[in-house]
C-alpha positions, 0 to 999 in steps of 0.5 A: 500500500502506498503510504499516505498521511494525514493531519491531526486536525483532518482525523479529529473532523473525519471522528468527530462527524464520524460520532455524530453520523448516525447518532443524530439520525437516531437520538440516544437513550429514548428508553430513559426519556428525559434522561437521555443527556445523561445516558449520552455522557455516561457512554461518553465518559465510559468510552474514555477508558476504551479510547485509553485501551485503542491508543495504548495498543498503537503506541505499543504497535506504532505504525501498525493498524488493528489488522497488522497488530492482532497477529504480532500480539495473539499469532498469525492463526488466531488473529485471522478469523478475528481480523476477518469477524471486524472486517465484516463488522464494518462492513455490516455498520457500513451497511446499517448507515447506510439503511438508516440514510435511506430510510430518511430520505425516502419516508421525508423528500423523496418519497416516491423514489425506490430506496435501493436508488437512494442507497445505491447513489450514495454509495457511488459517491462514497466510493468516488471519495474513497478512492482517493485514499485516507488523505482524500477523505480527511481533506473532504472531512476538513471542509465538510464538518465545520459547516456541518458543526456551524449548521447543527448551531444555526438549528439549535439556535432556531429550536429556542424559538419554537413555542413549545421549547421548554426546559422544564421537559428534562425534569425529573431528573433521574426520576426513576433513579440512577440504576434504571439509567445506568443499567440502560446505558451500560454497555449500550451508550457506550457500544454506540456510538461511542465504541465504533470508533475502533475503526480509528486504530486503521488510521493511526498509522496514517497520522502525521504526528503519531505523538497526538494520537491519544490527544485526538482519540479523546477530543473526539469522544468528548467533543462528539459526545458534549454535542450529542448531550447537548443535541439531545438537551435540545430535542427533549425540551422541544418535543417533550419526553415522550414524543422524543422516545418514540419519534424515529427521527426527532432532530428533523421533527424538531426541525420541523417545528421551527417558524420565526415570525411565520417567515422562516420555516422549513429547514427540513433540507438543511438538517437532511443535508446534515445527515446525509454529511454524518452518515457520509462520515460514518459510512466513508470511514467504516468502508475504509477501515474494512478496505484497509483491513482486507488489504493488510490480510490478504497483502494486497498493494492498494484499496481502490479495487477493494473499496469498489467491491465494498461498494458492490457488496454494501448496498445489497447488504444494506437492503435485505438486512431487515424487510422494514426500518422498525426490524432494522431497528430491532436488530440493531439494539437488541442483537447487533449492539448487545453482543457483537459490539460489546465482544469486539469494541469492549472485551477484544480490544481489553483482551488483547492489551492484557495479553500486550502488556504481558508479552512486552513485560516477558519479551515474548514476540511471535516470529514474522514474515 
């Protein structure tokens, strides 16, 4: 593989979009209502520790990705089936995104156009970015989100105007106690969105000062995850609890909401255009980790073939995944979420620095190629 590099700042926008991707499509924490701003910052300061565990193993393995570490640390015959278990979990998320962008456009602006179109249209525009490399997809990150961080303002700005934005909507806080939202949140809040970003430690290499490594992994959980809390502070004073726990797509209702002096209204595109922008992020970044991962596994010089597969494979995927948005939903967060994640973005990585940390202690290293 060509050796490419990217800046510090460039990998901190493409994370920290990456973190707010589908998280604002979806909300966080509807099954504790009111409480959802807390949930979101039990996940965020959660992930922390995992953020500390994803950085150690690069610094114990600089210039390594997840794939090329996992056979210096467990053995090539172990690490293989393991590699290829987190290639198909990004591409699998790469999938999800996707869905969860369709489903948006086609149930709001454009309705009468068939999803796999939607889906399928997207994905060519991800893949024409991606195979420009990792350098390409940071540059696009550098322009993209802080207009998309600006307009995320100008739409909390405009929420203060709605008649029905009411902080009062957060109360009672912990009104069913601190148990019910931690055993909610833990390990959910911090699976997703939080633990997704795994997929950082195949862009490590690329960094440009390896020395801010720590520094940019945990910016990007606490920036991304302060906007979430506060996103979520503002959806829930303006629709209410309830409404908030059981609309699917409760930015865009909020949005929806918005009229100043009956003159300014619909910014239904705006925020659309802001989804798409994250879920851009968060599908770019997962499609890119897997393609870097299969080309370290199978030794291969470049990605650009291997992200067109990725293409051609994910936008199928995403479509016979679930026959309706509400199974797709259904298998995320009570399957999908629930084990694989916690397996491969909490107890993996744990495992695989303990058995890190012991064989620099003893000096024990696998012989390689």
């Amino acid at each position: 593989m060509n050796k490419e590099n990217i800046s510090g700042l460039q990998l901190f926008y493409l994370m920290a979009g990456y973190v707010l991707g589908t998280a604002i499509i979806l909300g966080l924490g509807a099954d504790v209502k009111q409480d959802a701003w807390i949930f979101t910052i039990i996940g965020m300061l959660s992930s922390v520790i995992l953020m500390v565990v994803y950085t150690q193993l690069s610094f114990y393995y600089p210039g390594d990705t997840l794939a090329q570490m996992l056979p210096k640390i467990i053995g090539k015959f172990l690490s293989y089936p393991i590699i290829l278990l987190y290639i198909a979990h990004f591409t699998y998320s790469a999938a999800r995104a996707c869905r969860e962008l369709g489903d948006l456009i086609v149930t709001t602006i454009l309705t009468e156009t068939p999803i796999f179109v939607v889906i399928g249209s997207f994905m060519v525009l991800v893949i024409y970015c991606l195979r420009g490399g990792v350098e390409t997809l940071g540059r696009m990150a550098e322009i993209v989100f802080p207009i998309y961080f600006f307009s995320l303002m100008l739409i909390w700005l405009l929420l203060l105007s709605v008649e029905t934005f009411d902080l009062r909507n957060l109360t009672p806080v912990l009104g069913n106690g601190v148990t019910h939202v931690l055993k909610k949140a833990v390990p959910a809040a911090i699976n997703f969105p939080f633990g997704e970003t795994i997929v950082i430690m195949m862009f490590f290499p690329f960094l440009s000062n390896k020395q801010n490594i720590r520094k940019i992994g945990l910016s990007t959980l606490l920036i991304g995850g302060s906007l979430l809390t506060v996103n979520s502070i503002m959806m829930i004073s303006t629709l209410g609890p309830e409404i908030y726990s059981k609309d699917l797509f409760s930015l865009l209702a909020a949005t929806q909401m918005v009229s100043v002096a009956d003159f300014l209204e619909r910014f239904d595109a705006l925020v659309i255009l802001m989804m798409v922008a994250g879920v851009f992020f968060k599908v770019g970044g997962f499609t890119l980790g897997a393609s870097i991962a299969i080309s370290h596994l199978f030794n291969l010089k470049q990605t650009r073939s291997v992200i067109l597969g990725l293409g051609l494979i994910i936008t199928p995927l995403s479509l016979i995944s679930a026959s309706s948005y509400v199974e797709h939903l259904e298998i995320g967060f009570k399957l999908y979420v629930p084990y694989l994640h916690t397996l491969l973005q909490i107890i993996l990585p744990i495992l695989l620095l303990g058995i890190a940390v012991i064989r620099k202690k003893w000096g024990l290293v696998y012989p390689q190629k």
